[in-house]
C-alpha positions as CSV (number, residue, x, y, z in Angstrom):
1,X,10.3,-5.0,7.6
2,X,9.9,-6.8,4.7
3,X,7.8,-9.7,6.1
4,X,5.7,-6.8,7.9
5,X,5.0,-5.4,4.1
6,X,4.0,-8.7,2.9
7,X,1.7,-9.4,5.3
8,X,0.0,-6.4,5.4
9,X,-0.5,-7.0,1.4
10,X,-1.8,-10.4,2.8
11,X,-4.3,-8.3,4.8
12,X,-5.0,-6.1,2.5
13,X,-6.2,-8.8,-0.1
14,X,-8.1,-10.4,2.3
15,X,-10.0,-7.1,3.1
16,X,-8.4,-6.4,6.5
17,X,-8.0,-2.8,5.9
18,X,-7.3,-1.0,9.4
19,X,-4.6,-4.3,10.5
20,X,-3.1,-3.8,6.8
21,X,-3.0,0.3,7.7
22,X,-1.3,-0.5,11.1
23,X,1.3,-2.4,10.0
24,X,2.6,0.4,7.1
25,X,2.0,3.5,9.5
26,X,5.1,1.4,11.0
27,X,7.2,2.5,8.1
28,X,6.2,5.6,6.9
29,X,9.8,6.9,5.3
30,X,10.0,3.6,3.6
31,X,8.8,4.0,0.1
32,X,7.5,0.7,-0.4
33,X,5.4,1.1,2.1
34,X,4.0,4.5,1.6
35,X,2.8,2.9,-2.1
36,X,1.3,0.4,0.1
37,X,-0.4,2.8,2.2
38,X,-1.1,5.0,-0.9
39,X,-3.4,2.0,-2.3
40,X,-5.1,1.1,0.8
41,X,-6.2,5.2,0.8
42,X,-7.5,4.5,-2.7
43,X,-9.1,1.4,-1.1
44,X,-11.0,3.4,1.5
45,X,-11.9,5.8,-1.3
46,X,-9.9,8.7,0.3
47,X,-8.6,10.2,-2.9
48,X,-6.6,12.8,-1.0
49,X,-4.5,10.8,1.6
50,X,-4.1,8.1,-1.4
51,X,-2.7,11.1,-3.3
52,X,-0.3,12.5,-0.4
53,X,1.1,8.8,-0.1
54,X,1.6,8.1,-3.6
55,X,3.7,11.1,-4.0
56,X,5.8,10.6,-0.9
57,X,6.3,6.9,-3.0
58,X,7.3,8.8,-5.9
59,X,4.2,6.2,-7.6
60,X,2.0,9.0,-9.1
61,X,1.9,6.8,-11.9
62,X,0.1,4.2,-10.4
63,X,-2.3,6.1,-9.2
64,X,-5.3,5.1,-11.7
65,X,-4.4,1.3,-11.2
66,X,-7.0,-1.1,-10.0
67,X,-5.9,-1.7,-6.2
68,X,-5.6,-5.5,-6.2
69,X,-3.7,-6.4,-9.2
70,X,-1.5,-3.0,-7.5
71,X,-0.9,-4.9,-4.3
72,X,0.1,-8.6,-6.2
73,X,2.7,-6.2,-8.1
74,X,4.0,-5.1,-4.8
75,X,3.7,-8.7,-3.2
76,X,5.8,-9.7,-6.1
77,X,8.4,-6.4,-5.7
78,X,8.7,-7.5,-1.9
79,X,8.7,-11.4,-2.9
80,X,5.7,-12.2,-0.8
């Protein structure tokens, strides 16, 4: 799982949105990868789902963060 969660950072940061969002729907009780899927929300601009999946991360905190410099903190959480 943890290789999955890296590479769909990877994604992600290279603006692959919908492979990056396929790859965490994998893992949805997993809270790293709800924060994942909580910033690629905020990516997409829906506000609502980013909401939803930042609290099922417990990462409401995080929520005002700029969504790059969010993922590289979570690359460097998973040690991608």
């Amino acid at each position: 799982m943890k290789d999955d969660l890296s590479k769909a950072i990877e994604l992600a940061l290279g603006g692959q949105w919908d492979a990056a969002h396929r790859i965490v729907q994998q893992y949805e009780a997993d809270a790293i990868a709800a924060w994942i899927h909580a910033v690629l929300h905020k990516i997409e601009g829906d506000l609502d789902n980013s909401r939803y999946w930042y609290r099922r991360a417990g990462k409401m905190d995080c929520i005002e963060r700029e969504p790059r410099a969010e993922l590289r903190s979570i690359q460097e959480l998973v040690g991608g």
